[in-house]
C-alpha positions in Angstrom: -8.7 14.1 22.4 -7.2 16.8 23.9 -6.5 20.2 21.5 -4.1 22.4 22.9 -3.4 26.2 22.0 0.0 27.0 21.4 -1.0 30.9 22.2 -2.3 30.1 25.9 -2.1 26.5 26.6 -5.5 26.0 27.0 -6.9 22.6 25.9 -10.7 21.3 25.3 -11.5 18.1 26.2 -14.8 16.2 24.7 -16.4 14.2 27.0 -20.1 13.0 26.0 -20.3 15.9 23.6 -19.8 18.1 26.8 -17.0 20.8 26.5 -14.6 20.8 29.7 -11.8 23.9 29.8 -9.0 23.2 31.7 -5.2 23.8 31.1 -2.7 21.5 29.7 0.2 21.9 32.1 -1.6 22.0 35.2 -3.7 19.0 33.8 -0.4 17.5 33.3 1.1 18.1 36.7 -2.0 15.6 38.1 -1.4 12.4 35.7 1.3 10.0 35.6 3.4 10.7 33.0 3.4 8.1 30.0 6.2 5.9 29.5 6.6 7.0 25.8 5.6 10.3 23.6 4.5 9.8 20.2 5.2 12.9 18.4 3.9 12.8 14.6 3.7 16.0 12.6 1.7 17.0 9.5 0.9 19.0 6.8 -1.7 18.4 4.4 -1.7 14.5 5.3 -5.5 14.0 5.0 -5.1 11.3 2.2 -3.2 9.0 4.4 -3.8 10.5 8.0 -7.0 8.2 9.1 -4.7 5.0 8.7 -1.4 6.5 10.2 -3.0 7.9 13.2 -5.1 3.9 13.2 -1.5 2.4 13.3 -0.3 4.3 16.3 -3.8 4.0 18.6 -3.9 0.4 17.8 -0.4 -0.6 19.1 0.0 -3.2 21.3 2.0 -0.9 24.0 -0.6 1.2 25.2 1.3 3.6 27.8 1.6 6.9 25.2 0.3 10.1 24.9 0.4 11.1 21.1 1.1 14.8 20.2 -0.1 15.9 17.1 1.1 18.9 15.3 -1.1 20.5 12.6 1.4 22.6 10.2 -1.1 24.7 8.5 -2.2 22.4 6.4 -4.9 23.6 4.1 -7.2 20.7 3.6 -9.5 18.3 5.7 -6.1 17.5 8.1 -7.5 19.5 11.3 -11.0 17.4 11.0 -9.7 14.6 10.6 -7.6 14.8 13.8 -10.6 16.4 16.0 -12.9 13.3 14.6 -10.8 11.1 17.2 -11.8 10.9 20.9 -8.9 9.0 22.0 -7.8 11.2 25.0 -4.0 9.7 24.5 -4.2 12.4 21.3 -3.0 16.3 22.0 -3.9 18.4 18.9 -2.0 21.5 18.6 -3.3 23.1 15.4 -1.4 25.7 13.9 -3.2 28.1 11.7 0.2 29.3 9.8 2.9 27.1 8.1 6.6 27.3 10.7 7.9 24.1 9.2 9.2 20.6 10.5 12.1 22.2 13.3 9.8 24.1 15.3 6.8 21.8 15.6 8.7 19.0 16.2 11.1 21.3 19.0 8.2 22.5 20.7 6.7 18.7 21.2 10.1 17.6 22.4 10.0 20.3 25.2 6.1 19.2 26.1 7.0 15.8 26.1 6.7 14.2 29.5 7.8 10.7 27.9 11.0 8.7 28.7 10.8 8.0 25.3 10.0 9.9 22.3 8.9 8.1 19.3 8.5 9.9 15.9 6.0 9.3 13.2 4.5 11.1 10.4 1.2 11.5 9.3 1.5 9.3 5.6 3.6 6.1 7.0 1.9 3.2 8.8 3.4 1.4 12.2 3.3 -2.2 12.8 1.4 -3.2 15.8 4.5 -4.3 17.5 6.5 -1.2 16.8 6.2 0.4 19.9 6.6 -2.4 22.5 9.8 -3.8 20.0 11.7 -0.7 20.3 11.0 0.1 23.9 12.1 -3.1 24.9 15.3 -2.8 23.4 16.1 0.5 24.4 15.0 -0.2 28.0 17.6 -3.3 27.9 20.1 -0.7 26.3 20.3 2.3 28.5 23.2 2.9 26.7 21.5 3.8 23.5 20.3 7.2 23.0 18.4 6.2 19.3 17.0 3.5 17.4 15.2 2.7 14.6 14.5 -0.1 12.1 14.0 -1.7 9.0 11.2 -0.2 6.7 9.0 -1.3 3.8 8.2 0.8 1.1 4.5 1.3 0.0 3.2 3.5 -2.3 5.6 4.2 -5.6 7.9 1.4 -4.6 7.3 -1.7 -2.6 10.9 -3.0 -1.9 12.3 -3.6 2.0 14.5 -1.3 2.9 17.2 -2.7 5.5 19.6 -0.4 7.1 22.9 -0.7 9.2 22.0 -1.9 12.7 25.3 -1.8 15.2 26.7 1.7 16.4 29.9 0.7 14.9 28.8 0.3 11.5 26.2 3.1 12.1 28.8 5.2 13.4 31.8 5.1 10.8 29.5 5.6 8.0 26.9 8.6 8.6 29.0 10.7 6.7 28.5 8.5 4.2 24.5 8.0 4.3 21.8 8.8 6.9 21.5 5.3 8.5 18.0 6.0 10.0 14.1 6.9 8.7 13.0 9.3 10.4 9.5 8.0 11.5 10.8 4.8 12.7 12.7 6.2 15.4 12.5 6.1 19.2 14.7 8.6 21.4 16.2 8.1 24.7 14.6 11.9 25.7 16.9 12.5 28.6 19.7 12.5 26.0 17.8 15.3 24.5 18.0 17.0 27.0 20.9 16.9 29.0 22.6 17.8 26.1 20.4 20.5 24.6 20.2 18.4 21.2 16.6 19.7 19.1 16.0 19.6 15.3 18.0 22.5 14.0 16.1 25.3 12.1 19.4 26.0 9.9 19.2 22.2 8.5 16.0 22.3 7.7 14.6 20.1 4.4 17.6 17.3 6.6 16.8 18.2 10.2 16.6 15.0 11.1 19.8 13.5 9.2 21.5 16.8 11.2 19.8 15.6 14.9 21.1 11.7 14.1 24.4 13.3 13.3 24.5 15.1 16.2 23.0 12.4 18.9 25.9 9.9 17.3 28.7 12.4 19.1 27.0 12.1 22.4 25.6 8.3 22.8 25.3 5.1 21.3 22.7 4.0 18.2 21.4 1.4 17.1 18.7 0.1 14.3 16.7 -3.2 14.7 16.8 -5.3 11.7 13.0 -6.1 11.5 11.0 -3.9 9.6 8.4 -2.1 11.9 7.2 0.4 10.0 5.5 0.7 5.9 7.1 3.7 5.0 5.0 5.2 2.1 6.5 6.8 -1.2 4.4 9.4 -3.3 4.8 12.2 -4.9 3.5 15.0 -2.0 5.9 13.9 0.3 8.0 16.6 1.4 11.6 15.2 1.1 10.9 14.3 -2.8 9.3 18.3 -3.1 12.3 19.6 -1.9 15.0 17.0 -3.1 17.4 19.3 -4.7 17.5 21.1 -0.8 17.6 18.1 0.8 20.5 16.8 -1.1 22.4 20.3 -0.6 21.6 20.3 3.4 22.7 16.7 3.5 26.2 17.6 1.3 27.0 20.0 4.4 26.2 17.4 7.3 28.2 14.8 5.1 31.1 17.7 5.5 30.7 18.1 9.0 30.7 14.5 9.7 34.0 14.0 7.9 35.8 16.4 9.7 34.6 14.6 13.0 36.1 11.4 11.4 39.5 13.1 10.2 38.2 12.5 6.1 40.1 15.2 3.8 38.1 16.9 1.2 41.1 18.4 -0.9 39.8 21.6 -2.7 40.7 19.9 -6.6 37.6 16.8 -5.0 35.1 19.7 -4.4 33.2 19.0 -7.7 33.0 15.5 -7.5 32.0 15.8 -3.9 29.1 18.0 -5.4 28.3 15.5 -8.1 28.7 12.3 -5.3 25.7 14.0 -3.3 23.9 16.4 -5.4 24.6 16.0 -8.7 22.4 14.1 -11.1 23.8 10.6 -12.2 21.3 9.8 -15.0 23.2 12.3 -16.8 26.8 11.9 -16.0 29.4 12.0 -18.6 32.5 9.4 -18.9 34.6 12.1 -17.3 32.3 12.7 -14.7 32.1 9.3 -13.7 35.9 9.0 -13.6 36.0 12.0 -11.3 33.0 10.0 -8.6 35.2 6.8 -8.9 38.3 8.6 -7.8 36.8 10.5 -5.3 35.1 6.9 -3.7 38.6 5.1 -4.1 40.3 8.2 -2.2 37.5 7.4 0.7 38.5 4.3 0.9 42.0 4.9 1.3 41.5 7.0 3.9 39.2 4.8 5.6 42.4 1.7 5.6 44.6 4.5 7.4 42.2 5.2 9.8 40.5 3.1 12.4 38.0 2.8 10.8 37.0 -0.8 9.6 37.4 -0.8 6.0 35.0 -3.5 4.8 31.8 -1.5 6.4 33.2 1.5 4.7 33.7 -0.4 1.9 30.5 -1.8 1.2 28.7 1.7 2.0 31.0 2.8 -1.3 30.1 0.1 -3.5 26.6 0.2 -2.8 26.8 4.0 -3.8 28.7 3.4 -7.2 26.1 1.0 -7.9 23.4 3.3 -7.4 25.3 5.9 -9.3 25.6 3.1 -12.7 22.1 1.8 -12.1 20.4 5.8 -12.4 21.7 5.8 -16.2 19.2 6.2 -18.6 21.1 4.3 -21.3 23.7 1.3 -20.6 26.2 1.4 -23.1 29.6 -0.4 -23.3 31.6 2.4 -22.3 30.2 1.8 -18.8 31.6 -1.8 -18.7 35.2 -0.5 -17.3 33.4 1.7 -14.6 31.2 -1.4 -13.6 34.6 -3.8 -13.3 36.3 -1.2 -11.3 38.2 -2.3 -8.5 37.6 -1.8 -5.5 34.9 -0.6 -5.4 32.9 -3.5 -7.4 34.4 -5.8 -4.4 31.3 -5.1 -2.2 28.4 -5.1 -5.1 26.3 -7.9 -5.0 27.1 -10.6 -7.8 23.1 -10.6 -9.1 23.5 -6.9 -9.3 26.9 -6.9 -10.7 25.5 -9.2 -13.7 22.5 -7.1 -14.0 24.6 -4.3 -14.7 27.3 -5.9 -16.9 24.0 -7.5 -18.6 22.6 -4.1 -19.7 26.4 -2.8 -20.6 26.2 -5.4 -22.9 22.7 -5.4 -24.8 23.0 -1.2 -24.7 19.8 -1.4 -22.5 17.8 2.0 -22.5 15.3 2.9 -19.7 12.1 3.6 -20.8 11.0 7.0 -19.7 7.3 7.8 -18.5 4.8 8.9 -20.4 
């Protein structure tokens, strides 16, 4: 392992329990460079770190260097990193909290990969991740980002597909973020020659913000195989700051649409607000109405666009479902919002019965203790 000071750029080596100085970038100026940099950042990840770090040195691509960027994290994360040997591993340990953007900006610029793969320090790679994803993209120069399928571990344990063409991928980001962020791999010259980094200004969505932007300059894509056990809990950082995350991701929605020619008329503002950061569990019938509308007016934009309607479409449905589903208590008076057309065209019919099910029978969650 090599740990690298961000103040000087001087790195330690351990070789045989002997200490070798040396520095970084001339170091670097003497190796072939890797055909892939894994870039992981994290922050008081020493519950999970041991097994996420395991996943990456045990790939079966091999050709990596692995950056690793200590956020100030408070706990046993810095000794767990130094416990490793592997001299693929860079350690930059910062002594102060800066946050996700700069970390992950500063390992972009060190990089000396074609590719840049990002992981964090709580998820778990397959053993074929790496080698999958480079072997597409190196079939695809055309494609600046992929990612993949995930499965959840932790809290949930459900298989999480995503879109995979850039069409579909394309047409609907200002609808969702169509990628997880530790299952991507980046095409770093596209970085590059177009100045793209996480930006600081997006931060809590920094990496919804970077897709956005890398989908107005290249192709994307997602593979449809999951690669990666994405792991739910409650320290994660995107469900600490959800409320932020939802508002930064509102604005990139915004952005997007006025990329894609969507209208946002001033009287839709307030069920724009409550379609991406409102709370549905507690939605009124008015409130509903006011989402529904808003999704049908989407969609009728959509059908005078180019865009293709049925992707759109489905993207739509599979919100409003969402929307129904994070009730707290089903009650008959949902039944007309359920039936809607269009936008119950699109919902799956198990799901569709499920909900009509619980209309019916006045099903009420069970809250946790």
């Amino acid at each position: 392992m090599i740990e690298s000071s961000n103040a000087c750029d001087v790195g330690l080596i351990n070789i045989k329990n002997n200490t070798v100085k040396f520095n970084v970038m001339i170091l670097n100026n003497y190796i072939s460079p890797p055909l892939v940099t894994v870039l992981m950042g994290v922050y008081n990840a020493a519950t999970y770190l041991h097994e996420s770090i395991d996943s990456i040195l045990h790939q079966t691509f091999t050709d990596f260097e692995f950056l690793i960027y200590n956020d100030g994290s408070t706990d046993t994360t810095a000794e767990i990193v130094r416990s490793y040997t592997d001299p693929r591993i860079i350690f930059f340990d910062n002594p102060v909290n800066r946050s996700v953007s700069p970390n992950m900006n500063e390992g972009i610029d060190r990089a000396r990969g074609r590719y840049i793969v990002r992981m964090d320090g709580d998820d778990i790679a397959h053993p074929e991740r790496i080698a999958r994803q480079l072997a597409y993209m190196e079939a695809h120069p055309e494609v600046g980002l992929c990612g993949s399928a995930v499965r959840y571990i932790g809290a949930s344990k459900a298989i999480k597909l995503v879109p995979t063409d850039n069409g579909t991928i394309q047409y609907t980001m200002w609808l969702q973020n169509s990628f997880f962020q530790p299952a991507v791999i980046i095409r770093t010259q596209v970085l590059l020659d177009n100045n793209l980094r996480y930006n600081v200004a997006y931060e809590c969505a920094e990496d919804y913000k970077l897709w956005a932007d890398m989908c107005s300059v290249t192709e994307v894509h997602n593979l449809s195989e999951v690669l990666l056990d994405y792991r739910i809990h409650p320290h994660q950082i995107s469900r600490r700051r959800s409320l932020a995350q939802r508002q930064v991701s509102a604005r990139i929605q915004r952005e997007q649409m006025e990329r894609l020619n969507i209208r946002l008329e001033p009287a839709q503002t307030s069920a724009f607000e409550l379609l991406t950061i409102g709370e549905p569990h507690t939605f009124t019938s008015n409130e509903y109405e006011q989402v529904a509308t808003l999704l049908e007016d989407f969609g009728r934009q959509a059908r005078q666009s180019a865009m293709p309607v049925h992707i759109v479409y489905q993207v739509l449905s599979q919100q409003w479902a969402r929307i129904l589903e994070a009730t707290q208590q089903y009650r008959l008076a949902l039944i007309p919002f359920v039936m809607r057309q269009p936008l119950r065209k699109h919902i799956a019919s198990g799901r569709l019965l499920k909900l009509l099910t619980k209309c019916l029978i006045s099903w009420q969650v069970k809250q946790p203790v």
